[in-house]
Each structure stands twice: as C-alpha cells, then as structure tokens.
PALUMKE-399120 format. One record per residue (C-alpha): x, y, z. Coordinates in nm, 4 decimals, always signed. Layout:
N
[site [X; Y; Z]];
...
END
This chain:
286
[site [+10.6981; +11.3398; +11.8299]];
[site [+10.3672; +11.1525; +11.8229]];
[site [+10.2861; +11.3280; +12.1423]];
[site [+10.2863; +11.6365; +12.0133]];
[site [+10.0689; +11.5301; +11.6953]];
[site [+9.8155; +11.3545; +11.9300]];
[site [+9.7991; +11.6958; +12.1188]];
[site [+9.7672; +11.9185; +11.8501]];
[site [+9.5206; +11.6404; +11.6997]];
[site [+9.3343; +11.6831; +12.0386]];
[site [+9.2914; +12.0336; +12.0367]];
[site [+9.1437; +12.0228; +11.6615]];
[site [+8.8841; +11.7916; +11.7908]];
[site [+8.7910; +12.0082; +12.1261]];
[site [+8.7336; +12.2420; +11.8993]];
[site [+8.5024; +12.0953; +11.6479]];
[site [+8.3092; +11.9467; +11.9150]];
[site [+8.2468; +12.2838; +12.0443]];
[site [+8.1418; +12.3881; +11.7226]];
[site [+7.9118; +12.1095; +11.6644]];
[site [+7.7477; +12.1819; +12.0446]];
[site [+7.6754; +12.5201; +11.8988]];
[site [+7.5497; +12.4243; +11.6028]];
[site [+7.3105; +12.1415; +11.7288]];
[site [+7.2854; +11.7317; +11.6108]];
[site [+7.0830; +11.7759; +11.3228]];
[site [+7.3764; +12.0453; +11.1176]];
[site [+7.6364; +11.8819; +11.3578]];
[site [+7.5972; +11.5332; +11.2158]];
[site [+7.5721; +11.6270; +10.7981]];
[site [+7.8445; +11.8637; +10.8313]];
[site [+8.0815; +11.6062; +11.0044]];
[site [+7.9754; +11.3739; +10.7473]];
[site [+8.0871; +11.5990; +10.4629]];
[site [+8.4021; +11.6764; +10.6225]];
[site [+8.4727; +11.3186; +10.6673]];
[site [+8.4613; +11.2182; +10.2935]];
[site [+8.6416; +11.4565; +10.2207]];
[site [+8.9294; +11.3975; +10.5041]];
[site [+8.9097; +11.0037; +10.5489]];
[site [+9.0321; +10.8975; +10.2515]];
[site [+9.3533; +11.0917; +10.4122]];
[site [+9.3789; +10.8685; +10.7468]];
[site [+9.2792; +10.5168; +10.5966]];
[site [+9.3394; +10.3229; +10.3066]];
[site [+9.0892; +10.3664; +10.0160]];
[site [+9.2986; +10.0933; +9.8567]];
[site [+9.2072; +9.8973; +10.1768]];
[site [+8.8561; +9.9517; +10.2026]];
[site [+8.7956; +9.8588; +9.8227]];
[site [+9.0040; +9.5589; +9.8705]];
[site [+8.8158; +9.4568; +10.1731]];
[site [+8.4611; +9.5452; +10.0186]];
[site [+8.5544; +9.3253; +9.6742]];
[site [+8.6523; +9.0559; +9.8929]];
[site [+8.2915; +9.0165; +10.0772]];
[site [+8.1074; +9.1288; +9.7996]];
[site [+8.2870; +8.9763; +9.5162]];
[site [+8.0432; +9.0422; +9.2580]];
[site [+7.9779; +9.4381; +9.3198]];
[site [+8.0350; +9.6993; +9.0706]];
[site [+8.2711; +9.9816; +9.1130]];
[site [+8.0045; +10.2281; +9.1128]];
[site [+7.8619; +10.0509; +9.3698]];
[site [+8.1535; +10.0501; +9.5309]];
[site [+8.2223; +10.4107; +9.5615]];
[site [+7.8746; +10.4553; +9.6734]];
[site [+7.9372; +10.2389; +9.9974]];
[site [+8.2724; +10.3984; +10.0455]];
[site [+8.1405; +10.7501; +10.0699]];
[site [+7.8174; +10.6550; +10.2832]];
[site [+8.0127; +10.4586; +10.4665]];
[site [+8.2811; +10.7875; +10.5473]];
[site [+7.9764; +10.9820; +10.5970]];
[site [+7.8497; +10.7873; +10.8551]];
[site [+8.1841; +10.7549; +11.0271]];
[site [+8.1742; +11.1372; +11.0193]];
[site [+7.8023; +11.1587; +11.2027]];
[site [+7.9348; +10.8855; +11.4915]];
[site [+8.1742; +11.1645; +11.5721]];
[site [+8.0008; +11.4433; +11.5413]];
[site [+7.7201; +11.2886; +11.7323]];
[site [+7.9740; +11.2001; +12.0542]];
[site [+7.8602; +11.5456; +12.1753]];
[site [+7.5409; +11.4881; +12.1894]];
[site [+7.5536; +11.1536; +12.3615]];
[site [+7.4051; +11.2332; +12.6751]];
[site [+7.0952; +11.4346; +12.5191]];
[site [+7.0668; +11.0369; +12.3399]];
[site [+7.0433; +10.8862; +12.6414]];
[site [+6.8277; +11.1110; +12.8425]];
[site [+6.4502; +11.2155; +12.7031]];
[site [+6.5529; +11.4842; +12.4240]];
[site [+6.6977; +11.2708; +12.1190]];
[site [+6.6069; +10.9755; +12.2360]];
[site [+6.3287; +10.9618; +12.0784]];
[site [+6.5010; +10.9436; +11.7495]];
[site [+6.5827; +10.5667; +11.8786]];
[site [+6.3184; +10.2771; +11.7488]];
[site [+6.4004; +9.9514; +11.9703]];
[site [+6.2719; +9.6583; +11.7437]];
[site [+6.2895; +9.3574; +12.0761]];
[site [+6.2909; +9.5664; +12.3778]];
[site [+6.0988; +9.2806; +12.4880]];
[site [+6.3681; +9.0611; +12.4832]];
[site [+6.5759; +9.3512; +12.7182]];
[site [+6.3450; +9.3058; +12.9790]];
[site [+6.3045; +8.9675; +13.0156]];
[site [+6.6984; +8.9415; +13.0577]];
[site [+6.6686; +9.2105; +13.3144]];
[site [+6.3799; +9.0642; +13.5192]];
[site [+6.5484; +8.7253; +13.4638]];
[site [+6.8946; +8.8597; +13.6103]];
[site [+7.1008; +8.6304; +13.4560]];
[site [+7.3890; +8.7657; +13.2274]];
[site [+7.4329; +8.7116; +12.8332]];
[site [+7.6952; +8.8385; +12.5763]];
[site [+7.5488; +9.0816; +12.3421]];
[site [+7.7603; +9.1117; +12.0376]];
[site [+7.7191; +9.3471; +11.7375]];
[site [+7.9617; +9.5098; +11.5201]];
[site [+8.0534; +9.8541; +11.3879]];
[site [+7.7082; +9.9523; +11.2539]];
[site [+7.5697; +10.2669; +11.2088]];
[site [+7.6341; +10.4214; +11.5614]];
[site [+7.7239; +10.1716; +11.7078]];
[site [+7.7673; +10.3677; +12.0931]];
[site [+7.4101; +10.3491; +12.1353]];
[site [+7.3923; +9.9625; +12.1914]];
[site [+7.5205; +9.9364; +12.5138]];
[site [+7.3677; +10.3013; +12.6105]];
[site [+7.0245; +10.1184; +12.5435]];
[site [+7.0910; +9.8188; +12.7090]];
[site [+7.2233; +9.9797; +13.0330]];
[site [+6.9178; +10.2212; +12.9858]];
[site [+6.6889; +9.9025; +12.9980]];
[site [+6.7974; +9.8246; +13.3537]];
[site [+7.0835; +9.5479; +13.2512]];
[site [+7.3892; +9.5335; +13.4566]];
[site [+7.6379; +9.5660; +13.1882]];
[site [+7.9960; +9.5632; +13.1057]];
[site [+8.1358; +9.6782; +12.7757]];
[site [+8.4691; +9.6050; +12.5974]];
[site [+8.6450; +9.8824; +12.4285]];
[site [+8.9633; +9.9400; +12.2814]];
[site [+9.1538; +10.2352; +12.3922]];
[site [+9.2600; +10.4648; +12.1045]];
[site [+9.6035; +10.5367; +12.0420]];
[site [+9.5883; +10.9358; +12.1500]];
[site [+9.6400; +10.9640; +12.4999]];
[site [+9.4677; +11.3003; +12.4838]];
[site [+9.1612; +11.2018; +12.3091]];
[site [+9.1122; +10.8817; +12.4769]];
[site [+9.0890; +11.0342; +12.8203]];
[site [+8.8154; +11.2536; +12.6667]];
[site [+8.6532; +10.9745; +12.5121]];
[site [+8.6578; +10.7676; +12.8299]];
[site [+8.5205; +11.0092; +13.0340]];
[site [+8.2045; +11.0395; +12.7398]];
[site [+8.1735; +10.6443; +12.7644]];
[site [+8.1384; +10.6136; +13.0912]];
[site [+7.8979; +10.8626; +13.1794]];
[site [+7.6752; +10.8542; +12.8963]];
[site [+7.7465; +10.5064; +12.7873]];
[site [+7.8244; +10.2394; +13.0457]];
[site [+7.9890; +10.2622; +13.3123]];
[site [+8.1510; +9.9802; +13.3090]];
[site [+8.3968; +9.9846; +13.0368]];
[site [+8.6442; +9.6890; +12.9975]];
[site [+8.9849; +9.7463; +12.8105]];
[site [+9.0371; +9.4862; +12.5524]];
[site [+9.3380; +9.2236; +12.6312]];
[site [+9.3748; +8.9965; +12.9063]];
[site [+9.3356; +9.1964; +13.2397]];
[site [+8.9999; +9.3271; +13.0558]];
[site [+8.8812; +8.9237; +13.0638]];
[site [+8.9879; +8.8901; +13.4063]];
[site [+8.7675; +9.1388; +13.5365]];
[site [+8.4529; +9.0523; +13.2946]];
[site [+8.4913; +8.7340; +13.4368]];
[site [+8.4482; +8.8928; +13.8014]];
[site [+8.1520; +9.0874; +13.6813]];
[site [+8.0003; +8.7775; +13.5653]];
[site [+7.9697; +8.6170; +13.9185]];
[site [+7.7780; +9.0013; +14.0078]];
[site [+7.5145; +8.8836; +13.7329]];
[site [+7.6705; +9.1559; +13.4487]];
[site [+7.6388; +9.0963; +13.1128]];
[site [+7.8832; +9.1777; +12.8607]];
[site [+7.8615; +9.3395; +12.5299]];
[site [+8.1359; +9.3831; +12.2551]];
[site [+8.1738; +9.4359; +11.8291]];
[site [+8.3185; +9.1157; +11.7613]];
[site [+8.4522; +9.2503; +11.3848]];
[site [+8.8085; +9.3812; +11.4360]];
[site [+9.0691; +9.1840; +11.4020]];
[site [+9.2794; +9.0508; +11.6818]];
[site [+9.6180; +8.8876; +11.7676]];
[site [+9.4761; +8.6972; +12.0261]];
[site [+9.1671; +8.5283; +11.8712]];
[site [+9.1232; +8.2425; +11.5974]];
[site [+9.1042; +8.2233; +11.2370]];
[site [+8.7175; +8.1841; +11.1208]];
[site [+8.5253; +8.1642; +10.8200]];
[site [+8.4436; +8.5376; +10.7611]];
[site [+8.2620; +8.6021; +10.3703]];
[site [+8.4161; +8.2482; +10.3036]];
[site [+8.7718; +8.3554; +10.4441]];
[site [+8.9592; +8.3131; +10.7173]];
[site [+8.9627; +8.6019; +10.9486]];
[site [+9.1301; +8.6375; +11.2890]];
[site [+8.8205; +8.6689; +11.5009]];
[site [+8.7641; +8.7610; +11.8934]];
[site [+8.6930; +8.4237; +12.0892]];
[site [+8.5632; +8.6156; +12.3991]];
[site [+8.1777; +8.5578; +12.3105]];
[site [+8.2952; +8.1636; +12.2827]];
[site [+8.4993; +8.1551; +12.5994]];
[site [+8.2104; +8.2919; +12.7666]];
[site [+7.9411; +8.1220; +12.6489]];
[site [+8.1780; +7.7647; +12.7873]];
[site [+8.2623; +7.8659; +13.0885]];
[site [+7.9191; +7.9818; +13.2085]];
[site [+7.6905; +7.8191; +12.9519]];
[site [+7.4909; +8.1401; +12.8986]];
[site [+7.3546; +8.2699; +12.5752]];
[site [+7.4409; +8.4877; +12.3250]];
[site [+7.2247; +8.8161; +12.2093]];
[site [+7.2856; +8.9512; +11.9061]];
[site [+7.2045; +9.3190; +11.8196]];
[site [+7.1588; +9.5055; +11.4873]];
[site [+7.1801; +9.8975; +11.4442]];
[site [+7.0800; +10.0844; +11.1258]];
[site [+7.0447; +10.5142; +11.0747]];
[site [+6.7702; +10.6196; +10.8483]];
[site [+6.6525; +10.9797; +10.8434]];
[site [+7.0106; +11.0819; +10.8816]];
[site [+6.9543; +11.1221; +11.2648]];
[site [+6.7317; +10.8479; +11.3552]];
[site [+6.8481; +10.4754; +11.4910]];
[site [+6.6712; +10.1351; +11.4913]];
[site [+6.8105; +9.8782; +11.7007]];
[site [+6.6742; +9.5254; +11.6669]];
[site [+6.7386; +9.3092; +11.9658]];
[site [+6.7642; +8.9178; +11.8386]];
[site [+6.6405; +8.6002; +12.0426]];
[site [+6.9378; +8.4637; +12.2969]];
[site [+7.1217; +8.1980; +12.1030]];
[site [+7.1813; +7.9040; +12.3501]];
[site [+7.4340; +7.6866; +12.2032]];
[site [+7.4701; +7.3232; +12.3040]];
[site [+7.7227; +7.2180; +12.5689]];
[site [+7.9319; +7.0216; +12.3485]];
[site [+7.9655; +7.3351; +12.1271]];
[site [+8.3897; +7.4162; +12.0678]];
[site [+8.4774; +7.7819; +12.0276]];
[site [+8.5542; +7.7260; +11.7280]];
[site [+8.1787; +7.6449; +11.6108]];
[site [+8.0639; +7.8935; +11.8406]];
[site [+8.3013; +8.1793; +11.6579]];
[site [+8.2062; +8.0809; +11.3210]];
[site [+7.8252; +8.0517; +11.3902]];
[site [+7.8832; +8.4421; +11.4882]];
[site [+8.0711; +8.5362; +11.2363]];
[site [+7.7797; +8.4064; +11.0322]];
[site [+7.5680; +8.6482; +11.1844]];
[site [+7.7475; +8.9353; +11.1470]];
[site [+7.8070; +8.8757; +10.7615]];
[site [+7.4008; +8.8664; +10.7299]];
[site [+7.3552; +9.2111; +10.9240]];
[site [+7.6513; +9.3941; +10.6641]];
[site [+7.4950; +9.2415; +10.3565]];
[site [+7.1992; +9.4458; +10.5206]];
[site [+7.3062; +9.8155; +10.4471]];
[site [+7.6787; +9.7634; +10.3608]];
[site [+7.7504; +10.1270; +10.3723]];
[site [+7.6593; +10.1571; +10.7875]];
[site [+7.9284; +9.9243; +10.8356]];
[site [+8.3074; +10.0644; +10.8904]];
[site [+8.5094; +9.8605; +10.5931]];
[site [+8.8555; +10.0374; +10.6936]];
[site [+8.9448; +9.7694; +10.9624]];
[site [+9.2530; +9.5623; +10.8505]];
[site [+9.0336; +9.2477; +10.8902]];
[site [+9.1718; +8.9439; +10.6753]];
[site [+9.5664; +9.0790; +10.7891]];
END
C-alpha cells in the first residue's frame, strides 16, 4: 500500500517540477512557498514544531512563533521548488545569486589538499553547501539520508549527484566505511549534523540533551583534522549567502563527547541567527 502512495506521490511531484521549469526560479520558488504553508502543516506536526521552537527559544511570543513557522514552511517550499533549477545554480546563470562570505578559506583547503569535515545544518537551502564547495575545486564527499519514497529518491539521487556532489554517502554504517576510504584519497566530508539519530550521543542542544551525530567527532580522532563550519542564509527571496568559518582544530586529548557538544554550540548560534531558515519539524529531543 505505501508503494502505491509513494508512486502516486511521485507522479504529483514530476509534475510540479515540470511546472515550475516552465514557469522559471523566480515564480517557481514563491509559488512553492505558498503552497507549502498551506500543505505542510498537513505532513508534519505543527504541535511539533511549536513544541520544538518553545523549547530553544523559551521566552518567544506566540506571534512570534507563528511568524517563524510560516517562513520557515515557506522556505521549505522554495528548497523544493528550487531542486529544478539546481544545475542552472551551479553553472554561470543563477549563480550569481550566491554571495560566498570566506571563499578564501575554500581555497586554501583546496591548494592545501588535506581533507576537513564541513558541517552545517538545515539552513536556508541548504543543497548549495556542498555544490559550492565541490565547485571550489575540493574533493568532497557528502552524507545524505535517503528518503523514504523509493520513487522520489531515485529522482533525487540522480539531481544530487550531478548537480551536487558526486560523491554522496548514505547515512549508517557502510556510509562511514567508505568516508573513511575517501579520506585516505584526501576527500573531505560534509554533513547537517541537526537530525536526530539512533546511533549518535546525547549532547547539550539549547540546554537539552539531544541525540546528536558523532561522525564530525569520530573523524576529527581518528585523523586529527579540523572541522569547517558553514552558515547559509536567503535574502531577496532568491539570493544565498554562505559564510565559510575558520577550521576548528581541536586538541588531541579532545573526547567526542566535547567535540559534539562544542558543535552543537555552533549550530545553536547560527539558528538564533534567522530562526525561520532553519527546518524546526525534525523530531530532535525524541
């Protein structure tokens, strides 16, 4: 039965994405992110997402509340509608619409050679970090995880890693195995470190504890490299800024425990930022 509601799920989406290629990015991406607030309230938990915002931002009104909920549903709506027009990112056309605040800092890791673990989170659209870093010459791997409709996810592969990275890791352990074989090839890694996972740690996360992806940690201990982290913000509806931060190098002695909360850290200072970029409907204190 779920087979047949992924496939008829599937074909709604081929077919908004060919009426968003007709239509172009700029009407594509405020029309998805009207029909999102109107339709994601549907497919997550607005209970959820108020929950999770009150419990990082304690002290937030309600209005302010459902002003971060519906920014935040439109953005989720322009990340999708903007999938089709991923490549045209990339290549000369839009990407101009993409400010790189640290590109510096790219290409000294590229001329350097050396790899790092970039880690951001579900900002803005959040795609175009490791299209920019791949862009910048960086061998790169990425982790992703695979969504749950077979359909769409062979679609959404094939978008990722031709327009993305190429090298896209699957979450879990076989997806660590082979990272760990790009490593000795000199590839970085880069990965949203704010779902939850089964297979991570609890860490401090807005002051509670939050099963949180040790991958970044394990890394940085068995290679003793640094840690990059990268910021992503929309403005002019269409337009991106990415700031690149300075490598963290942590000292050897470091557990992944420190490491994961010093992250975690990190990623609570780029929400408080522009709270509504950042996708609230992850079950993330579960």
């Amino acid at each position: 039965m779920s087979k047949v509601k992924y496939f008829f799920q599937y074909i709604f989406i081929i077919i908004l994405f060919l009426i968003f290629k007709i239509i172009g990015l700029k009407k594509s991406s405020r029309l998805s992110g009207k029909l999102f607030k109107i339709i994601g309230p549907f497919f997550r938990s607005s209970n959820l997402i108020h929950e999770n915002i009150k419990k990082a931002l304690p002290t937030v009104s309600l209005n302010k509340i459902t002003k971060i909920k519906n920014q935040m549903w439109d953005n989720y709506g322009r990340i999708f509608a903007e999938y089709m027009f991923i490549r045209k990112f990339r290549e000369d056309e839009y990407n101009k619409n993409i400010i790189i605040d640290g590109q510096e800092i790219l290409n000294k890791i590229r001329d350097k050679g050396t790899p790092v673990v970039f880690i951001s989170g579900h900002f803005s659209n959040f795609e175009l970090m490791a299209m920019q870093i791949e862009k910048s010459g960086i061998n790169l791997s990425a982790i992703y995880r695979p969504l749950n409709n077979v359909f769409l996810n062979k679609l959404m592969e094939k978008i990722r890693k031709n327009f993305i990275c190429k090298k896209q890791i699957k979450k879990g352990m076989s997806g660590v195995r082979e990272l760990i074989k790009l490593h000795k090839k000199n590839y970085s890694t880069a990965l949203m470190i704010d779902q939850r996972v089964t297979e991570g740690i609890k860490s401090s996360f807005f002051n509670q504890d939050a099963f949180t992806t040790t991958i970044p940690a394990q890394l940085v201990k068995k290679f003793g490299i640094p840690v990059v982290p990268i910021y992503i913000e929309r403005f002019n509806e269409i337009k991106f800024k990415i700031t690149v931060y300075e490598p963290i190098n942590f000292a050897e002695d470091s557990s992944v425990k420190i490491i994961t909360d010093k992250l975690n850290k990190i990623l609570e200072k780029m929400i408080l930022k522009k709270p509504e970029q950042w996708i609230w409907s992850h079950n993330r204190w579960k």
